[in-house]
N, C-alpha and C positions, 0 to 999 in steps of 0.2 A: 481480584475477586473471582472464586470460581461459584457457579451452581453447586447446590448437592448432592444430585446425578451424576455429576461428573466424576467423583470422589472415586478414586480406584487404587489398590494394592499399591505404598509407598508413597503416596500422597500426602504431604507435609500442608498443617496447617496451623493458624493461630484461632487457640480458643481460650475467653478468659484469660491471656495474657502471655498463655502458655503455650509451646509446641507441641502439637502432637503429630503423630506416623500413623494413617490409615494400615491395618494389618489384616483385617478383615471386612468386607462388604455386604451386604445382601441388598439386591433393589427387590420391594416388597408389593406386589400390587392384592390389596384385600379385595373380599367381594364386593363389601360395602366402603363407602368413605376414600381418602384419597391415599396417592400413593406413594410410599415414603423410602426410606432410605435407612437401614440398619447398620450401626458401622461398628468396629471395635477399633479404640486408638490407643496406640501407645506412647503414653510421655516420654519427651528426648529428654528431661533433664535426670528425674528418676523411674523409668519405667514401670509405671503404672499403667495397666491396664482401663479401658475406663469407657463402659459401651455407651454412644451414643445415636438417637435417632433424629433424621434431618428430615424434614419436607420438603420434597421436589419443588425445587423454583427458591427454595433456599439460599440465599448469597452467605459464602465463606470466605474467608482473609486466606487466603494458598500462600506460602512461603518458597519462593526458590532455593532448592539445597544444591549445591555441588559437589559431589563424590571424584576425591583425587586421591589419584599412591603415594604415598609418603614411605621413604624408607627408616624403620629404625636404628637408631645410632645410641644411644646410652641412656641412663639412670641418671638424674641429677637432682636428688631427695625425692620430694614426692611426684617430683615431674618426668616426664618421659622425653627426649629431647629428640624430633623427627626431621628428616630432609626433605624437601619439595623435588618431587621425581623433576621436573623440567626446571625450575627457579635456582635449584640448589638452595633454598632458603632454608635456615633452621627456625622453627617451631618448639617452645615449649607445649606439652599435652598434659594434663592433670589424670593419675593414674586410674581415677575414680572413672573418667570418662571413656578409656580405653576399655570392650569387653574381650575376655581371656587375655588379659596383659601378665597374668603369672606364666604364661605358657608361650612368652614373646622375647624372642634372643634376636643376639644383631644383625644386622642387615635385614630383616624380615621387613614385607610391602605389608603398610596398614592399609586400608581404605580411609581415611577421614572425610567426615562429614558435615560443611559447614553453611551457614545462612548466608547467603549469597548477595543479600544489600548490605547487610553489614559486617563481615567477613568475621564473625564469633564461630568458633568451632564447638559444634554440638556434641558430636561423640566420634569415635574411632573402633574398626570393626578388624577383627586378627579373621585374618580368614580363615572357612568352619574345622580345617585340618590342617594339624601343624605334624610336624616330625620331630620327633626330639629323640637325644640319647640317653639311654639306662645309665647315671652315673653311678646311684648304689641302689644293690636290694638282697636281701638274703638268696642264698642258692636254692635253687630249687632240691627235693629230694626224688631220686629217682622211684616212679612207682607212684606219685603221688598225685597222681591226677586224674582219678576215676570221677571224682566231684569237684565242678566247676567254682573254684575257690580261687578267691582274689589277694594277694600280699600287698602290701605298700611296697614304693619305688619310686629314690629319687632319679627329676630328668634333668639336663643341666642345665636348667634354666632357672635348677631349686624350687620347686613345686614339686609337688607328692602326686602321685597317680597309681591307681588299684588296678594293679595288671594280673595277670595267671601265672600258677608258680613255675609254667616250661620258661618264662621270662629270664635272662642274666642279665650280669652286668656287660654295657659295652654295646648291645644290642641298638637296634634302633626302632621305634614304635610310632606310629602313631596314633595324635590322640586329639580327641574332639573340644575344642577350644571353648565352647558355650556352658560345658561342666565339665569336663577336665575325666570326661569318661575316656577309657581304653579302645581303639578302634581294631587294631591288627599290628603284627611286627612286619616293618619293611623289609624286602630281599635285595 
């Protein structure tokens, strides 16, 4: 059990039955009346946003998580199947829990993130930049790039991404795993 004071950036708790991820804070002192606690949380099962206010001296259920590398290793239907960086252990992951899992080829370190008394895994996080290859996209035309205009491009991971038309195939890019925006071409 922690206080509500306590409650700070990434702090994992059980509300209603449910996990939620401290992601925003404000400790609140008004002029009048007591002092409280503004928080925004987000749900680990399906990210919902969902503001709530605590009263200092509050008791809350804190959940221990632990964040470990897992490397990926292959597709097997809707599961994702990862390595335990130290255990060598293999892991099914369900691809719904993985975010930016279209933009995740092999060997890539996930973060996974799991509850820590009873070792269920919550979700898995691609880290915020990935590099991938242009495997197809229309050529560019020379001359055509006075306005900042975007073409579809697949990467080879088989996801689409909206890059600018000096882009080719063959290139390498990369791109922002949280929505699959264009960041720059690697040299």
């Amino acid at each position: 059990m922690i206080n509500a004071q306590d409650i700070k950036n990434g702090t994992c708790i059980r509300l209603d039955g449910d996990l939620y991820f401290c992601i925003e804070f404000l400790h609140v002192k008004p002029g009048k009346g007591n002092t409280f606690m503004r928080t925004k949380l987000k749900n680990v099962v399906d990210g919902r946003v969902l503001e709530r206010r605590f009263n200092i001296g509050e008791k809350l259920e804190d959940v221990r998580v632990e964040r470990r590398p897992y490397q990926y290793l292959y597709m097997d239907g809707d599961d994702a199947i990862f390595m335990n960086q130290e255990t060598y252990e293999q892991i099914p992951i369900a691809k719904e829990l993985i975010t930016g899992a279209d933009y995740m080829k092999e060997s890539d370190i996930v973060e996974v993130v799991s509850d820590a008394s009873t070792e269920t895994i919550l979700f898995a996080e691609m880290p915020i930049k990935t590099k991938l290859k242009i495997t197809y996209t229309e050529p560019g035309v020379k001359g055509d790039t006075a306005t900042n205009t975007l073409k579809p491009a697949t990467v080879e991971t088989g996801a689409t991404v909206r890059v600018p038309l000096f882009c080719n195939e063959g290139e390498i890019i990369e791109v922002d795993t949280r929505d699959g925006s264009y960041q720059g071409r690697v040299r």
